[in-house]
DRENGUSE-942782 format. One line per field, with one value per residue: residue in three letters; residue number from 1; x, y, z of N, C-alpha, C, O in turn; chain. Coordinates in nm, 3 decimals. Atoms other than C-alpha are relative to their C-alpha. Layout:
BEGIN
rolo <- (ALA,...) .
keke <- (NUM,...) .
n_X <- (X,...) .
n_Y <- (Y,...) .
n_Z <- (Z,...) .
ca_X <- (X,...) .
ca_Y <- (Y,...) .
ca_Z <- (Z,...) .
c_X <- (X,...) .
c_Y <- (Y,...) .
c_Z <- (Z,...) .
o_X <- (X,...) .
o_Y <- (Y,...) .
o_Z <- (Z,...) .
mivex <- (A,...) .
END
This chain:
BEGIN
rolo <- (UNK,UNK,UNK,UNK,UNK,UNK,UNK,UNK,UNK,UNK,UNK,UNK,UNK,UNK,UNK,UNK,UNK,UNK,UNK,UNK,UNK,UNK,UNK,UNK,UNK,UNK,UNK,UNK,UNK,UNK,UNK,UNK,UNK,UNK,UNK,UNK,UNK,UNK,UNK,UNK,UNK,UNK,UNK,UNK,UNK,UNK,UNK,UNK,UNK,UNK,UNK,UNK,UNK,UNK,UNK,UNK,UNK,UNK,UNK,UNK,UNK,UNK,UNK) .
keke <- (1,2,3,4,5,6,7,8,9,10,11,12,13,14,15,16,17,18,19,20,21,22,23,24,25,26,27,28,29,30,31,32,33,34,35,36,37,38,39,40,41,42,43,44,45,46,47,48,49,50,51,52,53,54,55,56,57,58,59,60,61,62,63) .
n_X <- (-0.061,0.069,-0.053,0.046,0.097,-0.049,-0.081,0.072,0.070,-0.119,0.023,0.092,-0.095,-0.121,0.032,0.076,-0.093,-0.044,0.137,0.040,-0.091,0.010,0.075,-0.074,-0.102,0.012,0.057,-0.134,-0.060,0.108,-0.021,-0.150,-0.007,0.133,-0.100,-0.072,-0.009,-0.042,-0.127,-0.089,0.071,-0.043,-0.103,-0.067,0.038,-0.124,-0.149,0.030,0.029,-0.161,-0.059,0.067,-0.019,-0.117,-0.084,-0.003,-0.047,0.011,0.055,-0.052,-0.027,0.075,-0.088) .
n_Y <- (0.049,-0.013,-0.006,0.056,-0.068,-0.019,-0.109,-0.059,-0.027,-0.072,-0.108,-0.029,-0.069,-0.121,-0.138,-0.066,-0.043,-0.131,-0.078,-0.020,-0.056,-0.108,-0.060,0.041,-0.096,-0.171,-0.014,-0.021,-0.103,-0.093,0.021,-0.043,-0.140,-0.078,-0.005,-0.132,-0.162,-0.022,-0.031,-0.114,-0.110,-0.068,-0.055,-0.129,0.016,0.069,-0.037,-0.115,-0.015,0.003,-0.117,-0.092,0.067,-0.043,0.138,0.026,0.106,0.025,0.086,0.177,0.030,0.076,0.137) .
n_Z <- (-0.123,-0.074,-0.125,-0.049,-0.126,-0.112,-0.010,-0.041,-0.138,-0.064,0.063,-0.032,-0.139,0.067,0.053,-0.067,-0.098,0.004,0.007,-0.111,-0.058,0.074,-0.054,-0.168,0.040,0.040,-0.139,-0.082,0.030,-0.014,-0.130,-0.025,0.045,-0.112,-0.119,0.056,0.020,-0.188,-0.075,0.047,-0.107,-0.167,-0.047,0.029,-0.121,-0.089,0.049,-0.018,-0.202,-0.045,0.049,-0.094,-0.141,0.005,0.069,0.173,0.059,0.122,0.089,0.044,0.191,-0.003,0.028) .
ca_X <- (1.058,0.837,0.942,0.863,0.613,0.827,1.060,0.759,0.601,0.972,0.947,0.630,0.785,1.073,0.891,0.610,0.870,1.062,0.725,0.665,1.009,1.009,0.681,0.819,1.136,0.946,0.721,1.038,1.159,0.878,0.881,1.260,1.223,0.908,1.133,1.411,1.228,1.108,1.446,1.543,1.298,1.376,1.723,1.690,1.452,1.705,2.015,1.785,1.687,2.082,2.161,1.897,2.064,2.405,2.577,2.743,2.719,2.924,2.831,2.936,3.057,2.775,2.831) .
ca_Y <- (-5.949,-6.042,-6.003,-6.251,-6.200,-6.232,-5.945,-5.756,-5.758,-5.688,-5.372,-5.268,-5.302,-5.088,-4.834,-4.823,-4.790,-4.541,-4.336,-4.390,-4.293,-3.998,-3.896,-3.961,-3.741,-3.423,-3.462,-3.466,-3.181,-2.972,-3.065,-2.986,-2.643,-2.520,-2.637,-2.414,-2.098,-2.160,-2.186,-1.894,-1.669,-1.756,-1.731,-1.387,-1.289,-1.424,-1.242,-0.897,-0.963,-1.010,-0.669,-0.493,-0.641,-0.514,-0.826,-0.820,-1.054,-1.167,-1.329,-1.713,-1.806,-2.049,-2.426) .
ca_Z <- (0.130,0.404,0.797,1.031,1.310,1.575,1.439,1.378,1.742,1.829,1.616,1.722,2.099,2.018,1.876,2.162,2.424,2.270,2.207,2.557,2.675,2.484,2.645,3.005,2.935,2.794,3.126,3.320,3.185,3.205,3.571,3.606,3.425,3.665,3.959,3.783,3.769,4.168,4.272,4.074,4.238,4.570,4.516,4.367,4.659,4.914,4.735,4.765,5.162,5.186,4.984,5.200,5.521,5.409,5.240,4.939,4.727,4.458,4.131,4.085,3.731,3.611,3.604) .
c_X <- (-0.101,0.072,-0.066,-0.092,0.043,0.097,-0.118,-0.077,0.170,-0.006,-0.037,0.018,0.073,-0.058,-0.153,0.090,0.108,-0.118,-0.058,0.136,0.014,-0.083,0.055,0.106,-0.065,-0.089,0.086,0.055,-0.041,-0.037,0.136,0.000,-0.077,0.083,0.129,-0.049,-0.066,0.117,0.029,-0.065,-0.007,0.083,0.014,-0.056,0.093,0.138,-0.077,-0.019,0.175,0.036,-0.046,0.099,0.147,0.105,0.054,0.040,0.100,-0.053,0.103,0.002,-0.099,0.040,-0.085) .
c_Y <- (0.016,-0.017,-0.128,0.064,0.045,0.177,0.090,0.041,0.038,0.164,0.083,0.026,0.145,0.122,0.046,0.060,0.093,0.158,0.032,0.077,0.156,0.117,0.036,0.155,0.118,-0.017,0.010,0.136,0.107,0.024,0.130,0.151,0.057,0.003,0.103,0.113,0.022,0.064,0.154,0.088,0.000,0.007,0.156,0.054,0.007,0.098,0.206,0.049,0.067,0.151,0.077,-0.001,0.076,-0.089,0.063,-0.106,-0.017,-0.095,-0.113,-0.014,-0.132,-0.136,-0.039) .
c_Z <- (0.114,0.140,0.109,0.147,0.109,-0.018,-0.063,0.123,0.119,0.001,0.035,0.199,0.022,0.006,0.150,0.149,-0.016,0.012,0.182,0.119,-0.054,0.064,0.149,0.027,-0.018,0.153,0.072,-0.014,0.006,0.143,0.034,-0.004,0.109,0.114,0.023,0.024,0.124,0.032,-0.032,0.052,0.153,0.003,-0.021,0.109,0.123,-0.012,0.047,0.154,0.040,-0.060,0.083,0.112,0.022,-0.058,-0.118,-0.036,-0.121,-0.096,0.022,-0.118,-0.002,-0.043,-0.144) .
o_X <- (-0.143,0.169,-0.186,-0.081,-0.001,0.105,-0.044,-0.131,0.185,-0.012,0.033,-0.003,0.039,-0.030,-0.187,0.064,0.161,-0.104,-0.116,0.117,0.037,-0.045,0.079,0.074,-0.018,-0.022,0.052,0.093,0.035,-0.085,0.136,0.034,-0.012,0.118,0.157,0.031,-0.048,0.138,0.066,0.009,-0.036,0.111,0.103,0.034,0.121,0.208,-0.005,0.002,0.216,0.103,0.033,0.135,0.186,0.221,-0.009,0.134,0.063,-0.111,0.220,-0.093,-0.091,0.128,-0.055) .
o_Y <- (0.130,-0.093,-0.143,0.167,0.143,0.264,0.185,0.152,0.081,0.236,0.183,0.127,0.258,0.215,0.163,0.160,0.147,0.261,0.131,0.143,0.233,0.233,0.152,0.258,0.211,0.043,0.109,0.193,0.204,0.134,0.249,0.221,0.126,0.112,0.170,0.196,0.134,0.183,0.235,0.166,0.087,0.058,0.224,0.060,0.120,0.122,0.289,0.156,0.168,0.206,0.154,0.114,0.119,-0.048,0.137,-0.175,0.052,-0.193,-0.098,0.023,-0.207,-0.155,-0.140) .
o_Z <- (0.137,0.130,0.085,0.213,0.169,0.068,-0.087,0.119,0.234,0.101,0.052,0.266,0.059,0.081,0.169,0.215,0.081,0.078,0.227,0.222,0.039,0.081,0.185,0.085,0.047,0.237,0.137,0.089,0.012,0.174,0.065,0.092,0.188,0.159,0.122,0.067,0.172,0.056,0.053,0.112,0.236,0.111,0.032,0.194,0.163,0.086,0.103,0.211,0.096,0.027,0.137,0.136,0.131,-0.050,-0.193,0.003,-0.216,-0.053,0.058,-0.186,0.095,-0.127,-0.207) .
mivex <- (A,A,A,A,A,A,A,A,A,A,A,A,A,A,A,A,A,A,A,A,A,A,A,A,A,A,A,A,A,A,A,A,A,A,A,A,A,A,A,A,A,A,A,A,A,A,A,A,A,A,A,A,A,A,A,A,A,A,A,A,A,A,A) .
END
């Protein structure tokens, strides 16, 4: 069984644009995460100024 050209260079689409989405996404995410563990150090930071200061905080149930 042979495929025709056209649904080969379809194929060959397909598969470079998932390959490329794929890539995209873990770069995104790797982004996202770094941005994550910022935040999280200036909120803990932030939450310790406030304990010093006299605050209390409580915890937030996580979304």
């Amino acid at each position: 069984m042979k495929l025709d050209k056209k649904i080969l260079l379809l194929l060959g689409v397909i598969t470079v644009g998932l390959l490329f989405s794929l890539g995209a996404n873990a770069y995104l995410l790797k982004e996202v995460t770094d941005i994550r563990i910022i935040l999280d150090s200036q909120f803990e930071v932030i939450s310790n100024i406030m304990m010093m200061l006299g605050f209390e905080l409580k915890t937030l149930p996580l979304i």
